[in-house]
C-alpha positions in Angstrom: 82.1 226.0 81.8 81.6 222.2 81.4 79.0 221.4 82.8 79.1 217.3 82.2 78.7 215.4 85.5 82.2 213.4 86.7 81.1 210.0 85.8 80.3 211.3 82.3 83.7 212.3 81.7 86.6 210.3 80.2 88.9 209.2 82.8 91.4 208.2 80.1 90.9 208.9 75.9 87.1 209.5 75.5 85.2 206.8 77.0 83.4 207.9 80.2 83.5 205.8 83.4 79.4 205.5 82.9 80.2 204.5 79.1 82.7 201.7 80.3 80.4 200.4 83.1 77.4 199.9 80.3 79.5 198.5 77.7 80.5 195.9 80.5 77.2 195.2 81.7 75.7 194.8 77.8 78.3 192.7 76.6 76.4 189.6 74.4 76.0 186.1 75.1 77.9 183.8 72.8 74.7 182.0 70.7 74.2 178.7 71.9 75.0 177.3 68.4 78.7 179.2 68.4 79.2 177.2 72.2 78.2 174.0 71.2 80.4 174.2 68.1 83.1 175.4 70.5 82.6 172.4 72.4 82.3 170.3 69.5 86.2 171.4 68.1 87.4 171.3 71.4 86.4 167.3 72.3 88.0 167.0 68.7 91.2 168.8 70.0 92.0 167.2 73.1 91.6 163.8 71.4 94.0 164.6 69.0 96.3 166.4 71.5 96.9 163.1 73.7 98.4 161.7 70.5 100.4 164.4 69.5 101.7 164.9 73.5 102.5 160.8 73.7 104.4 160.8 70.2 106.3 164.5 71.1 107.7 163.8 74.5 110.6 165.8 73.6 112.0 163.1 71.3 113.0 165.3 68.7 115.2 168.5 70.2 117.8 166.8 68.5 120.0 169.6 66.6 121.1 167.3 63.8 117.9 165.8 63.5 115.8 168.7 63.0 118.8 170.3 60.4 117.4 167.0 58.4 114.2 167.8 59.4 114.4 171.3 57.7 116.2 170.0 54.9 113.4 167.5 54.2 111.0 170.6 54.2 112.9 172.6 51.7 113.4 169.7 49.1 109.6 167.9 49.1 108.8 172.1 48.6 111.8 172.4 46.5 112.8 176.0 48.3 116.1 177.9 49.2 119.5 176.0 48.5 117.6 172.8 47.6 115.3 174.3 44.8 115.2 172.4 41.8 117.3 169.5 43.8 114.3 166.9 44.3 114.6 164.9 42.0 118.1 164.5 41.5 118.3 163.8 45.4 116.1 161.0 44.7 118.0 159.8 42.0 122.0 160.6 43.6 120.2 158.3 46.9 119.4 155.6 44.3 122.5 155.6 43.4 123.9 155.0 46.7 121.6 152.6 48.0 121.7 149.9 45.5 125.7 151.0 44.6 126.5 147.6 44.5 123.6 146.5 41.9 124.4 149.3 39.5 128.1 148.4 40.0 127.9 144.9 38.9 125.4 145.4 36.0 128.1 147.7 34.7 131.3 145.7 35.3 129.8 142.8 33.7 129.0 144.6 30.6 132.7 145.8 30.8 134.0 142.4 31.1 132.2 139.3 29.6 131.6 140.2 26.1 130.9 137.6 24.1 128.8 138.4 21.2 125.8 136.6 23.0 126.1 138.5 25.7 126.6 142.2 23.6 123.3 141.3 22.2 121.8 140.7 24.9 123.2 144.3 26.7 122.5 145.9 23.5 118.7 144.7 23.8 118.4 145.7 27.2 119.4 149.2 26.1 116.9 149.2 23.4 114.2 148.1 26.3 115.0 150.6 28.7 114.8 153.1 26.0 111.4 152.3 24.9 109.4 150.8 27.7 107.9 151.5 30.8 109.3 150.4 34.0 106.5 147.3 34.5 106.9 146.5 30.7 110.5 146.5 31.0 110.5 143.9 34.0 107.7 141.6 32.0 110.3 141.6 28.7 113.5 141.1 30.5 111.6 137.4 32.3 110.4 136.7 29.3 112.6 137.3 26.6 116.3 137.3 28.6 116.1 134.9 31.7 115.4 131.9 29.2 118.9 132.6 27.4 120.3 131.4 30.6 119.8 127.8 28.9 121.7 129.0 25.7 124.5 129.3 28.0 126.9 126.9 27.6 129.6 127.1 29.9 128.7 126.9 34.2 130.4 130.1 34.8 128.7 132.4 31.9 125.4 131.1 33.1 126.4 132.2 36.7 127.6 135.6 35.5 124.3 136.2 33.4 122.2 134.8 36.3 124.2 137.4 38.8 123.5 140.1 36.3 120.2 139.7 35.5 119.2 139.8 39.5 121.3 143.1 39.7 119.2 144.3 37.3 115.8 143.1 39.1 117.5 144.4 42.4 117.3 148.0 41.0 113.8 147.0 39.6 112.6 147.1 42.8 113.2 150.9 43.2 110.3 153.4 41.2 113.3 155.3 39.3 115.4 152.0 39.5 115.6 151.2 35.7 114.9 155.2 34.6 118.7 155.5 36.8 120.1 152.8 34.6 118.9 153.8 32.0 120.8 156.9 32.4 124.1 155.1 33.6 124.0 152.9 30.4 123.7 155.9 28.1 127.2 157.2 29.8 130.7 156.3 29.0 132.0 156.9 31.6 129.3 155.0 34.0 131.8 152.5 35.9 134.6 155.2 36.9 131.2 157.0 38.7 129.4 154.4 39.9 133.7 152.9 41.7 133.3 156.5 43.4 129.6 156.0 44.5 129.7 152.6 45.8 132.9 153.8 48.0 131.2 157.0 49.1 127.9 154.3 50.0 130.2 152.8 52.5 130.9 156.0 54.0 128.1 157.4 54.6 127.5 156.4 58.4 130.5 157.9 59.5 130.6 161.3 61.6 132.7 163.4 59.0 129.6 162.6 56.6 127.4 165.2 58.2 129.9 167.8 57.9 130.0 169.9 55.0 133.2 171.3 54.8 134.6 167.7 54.7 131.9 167.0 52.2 132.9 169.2 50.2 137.1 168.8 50.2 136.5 165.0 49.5 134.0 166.0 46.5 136.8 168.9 45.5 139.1 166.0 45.3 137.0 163.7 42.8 136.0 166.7 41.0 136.1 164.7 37.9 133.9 162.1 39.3 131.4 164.7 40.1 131.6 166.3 36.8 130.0 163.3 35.0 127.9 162.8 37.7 126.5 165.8 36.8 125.8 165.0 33.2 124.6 161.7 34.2 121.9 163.2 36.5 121.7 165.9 34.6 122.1 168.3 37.5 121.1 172.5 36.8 124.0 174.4 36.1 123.5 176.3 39.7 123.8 173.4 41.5 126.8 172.1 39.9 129.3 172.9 42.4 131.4 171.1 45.9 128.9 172.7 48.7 125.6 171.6 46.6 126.5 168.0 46.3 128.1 167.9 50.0 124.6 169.4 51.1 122.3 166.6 49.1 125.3 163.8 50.4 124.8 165.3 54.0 120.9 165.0 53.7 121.1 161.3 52.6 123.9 160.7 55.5 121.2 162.2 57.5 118.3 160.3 56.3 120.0 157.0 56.7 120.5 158.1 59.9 117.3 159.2 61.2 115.4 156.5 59.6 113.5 155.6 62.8 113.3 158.8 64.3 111.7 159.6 61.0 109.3 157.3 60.9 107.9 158.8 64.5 108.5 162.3 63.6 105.9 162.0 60.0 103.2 160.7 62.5 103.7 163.2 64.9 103.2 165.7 62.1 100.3 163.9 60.3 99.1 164.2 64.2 99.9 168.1 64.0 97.8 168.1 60.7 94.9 166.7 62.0 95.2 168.1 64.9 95.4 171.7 63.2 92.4 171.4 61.7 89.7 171.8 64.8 92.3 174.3 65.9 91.8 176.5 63.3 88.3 176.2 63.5 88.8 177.1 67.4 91.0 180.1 66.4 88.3 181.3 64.3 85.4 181.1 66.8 87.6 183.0 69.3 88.4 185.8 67.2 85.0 186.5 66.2 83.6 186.2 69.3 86.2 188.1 71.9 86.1 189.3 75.4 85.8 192.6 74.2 82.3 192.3 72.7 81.0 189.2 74.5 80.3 187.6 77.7 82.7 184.8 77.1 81.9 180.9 78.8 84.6 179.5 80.5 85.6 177.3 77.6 86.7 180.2 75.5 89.0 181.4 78.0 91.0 177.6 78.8 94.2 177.5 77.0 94.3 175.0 73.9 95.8 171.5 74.5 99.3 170.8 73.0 99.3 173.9 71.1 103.0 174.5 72.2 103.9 171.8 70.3 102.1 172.6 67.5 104.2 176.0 67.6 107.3 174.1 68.1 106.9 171.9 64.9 104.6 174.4 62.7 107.6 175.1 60.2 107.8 171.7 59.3 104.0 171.2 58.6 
């Protein structure tokens, strides 16, 4: 016969009722040390939070805005559809924003060829083939601009003058002369560069962002694209209608959501900093639970703007 008395004997699984009621009662204090440190990271938190709250406001539940927001995620990490694709997005956006710049430099080369002027195209090549990008600029002022003199007719000065700024103008850009560069080594360059500039003009419209329209127009300038791809060198996997309509939609996208951009980096610069005392909260809480330890109030209040840090965390 069991002889154990009732408040010895597990009411449910095999903990007593006299076992629960001393666990309870003998539950540790959280060390002074953890609770200041709590206190510490959660000053830091709620600081940060009011940031992170004021920028958030629900500004950014926006379905095509946070497709470009995902987008953006997968290229700077180079993942899914948009592996390998970074740096030929940077260079196919080039390409569209200064259109006009690239256009000129090559229909001038196409057109005015007189055999002061080859040589001077030719040496540019030779530059942009050697040089770096700052070495290139310094050359080009002071070994080309002063031809303008040699010049002798009003109109062929204009037209090197006009040429020589489209050239600076692309200057201006990081990969602007590396792009030209490539453009100049191509045949084919001013066919390509026709279609780009009159894609840059479309690219605000509504049909831009979708990608089965992206992707009939690019089907019907397949040729187009096909040296594109050489030009940019573009991975063999990547080299088809939905892949370009998908880097064309993120740029429509980007120029789109330029301002909303802008906001949306700080709020997750916020997020980051704001992730770190987290963390550090997170980690306090977990070692020291309510199921070992007397907990202070602190350690039970919920953590300030951590539904928006849930909301955004995939874009971190």
């Amino acid at each position: 016969m069991d002889e154990t008395q009732w408040w010895n004997k597990p009411l449910i699984g095999e903990t007593s009722f006299s076992e629960k009621i001393v666990k309870l009662i003998s539950k540790k204090s959280v060390p002074e040390k953890v609770v200041l440190a709590h206190r510490k990271y959660n000053r830091e938190i709620r600081a940060k939070a009011w940031h992170v709250q004021r920028i958030e406001l629900n500004k950014f539940d926006n379905e095509d805005f946070l497709t470009y927001a995902k987008m953006r995620v997968l290229i700077e990490k180079e993942l899914g559809e948009f592996k390998g694709l970074k740096r030929i997005i940077q260079f196919l956006e080039l390409a569209l924003t200064a259109a006009e710049s690239y256009l000129l430099i090559s229909e001038t080369e196409l057109q005015f060829r007189s055999p002061l002027q080859k040589s001077i195209y030719k040496f540019i090549s030779q530059v942009l083939a050697t040089q770096d990008h700052q070495t290139v600029i310094a050359i080009l002022h002071k070994k080309v601009w002063p031809l303008l003199d040699r010049i002798k007719t009003d109109k062929g000065r204009i037209v090197l003058q006009e040429y020589l700024k489209a050239i600076d103008n692309v200057a201006q850009y990081p990969d602007g002369l590396e792009l030209l560069r490539l453009f100049k080594q191509a045949t084919y360059s001013y066919t390509v560069l026709r279609a780009i500039s009159s894609i840059s003009k479309t690219l605000t419209k509504s049909d831009t962002y979708d990608v089965t329209q992206l992707s009939l127009h690019i089907r019907d300038n397949q040729d187009v694209f096909n040296h594109l791809t050489e030009i940019l060198q573009i991975p063999a996997e990547h080299d088809n209608p939905r892949s370009y309509a998908r880097m064309l939609q993120f740029i429509a996208f980007k120029y789109r959501y330029q301002k909303n951009d802008i906001e949306f980096q700080e709020l997750l610069q916020r997020l980051r900093d704001w992730q770190l005392p987290y963390l550090n909260i997170v980690d306090l809480r977990r070692e020291y639970s309510a199921q070992d330890y007397s907990l202070p109030q602190a350690f039970k209040e919920p953590i300030p703007a951590v539904d928006i840090y849930e909301k955004y965390q995939q874009y971190l």
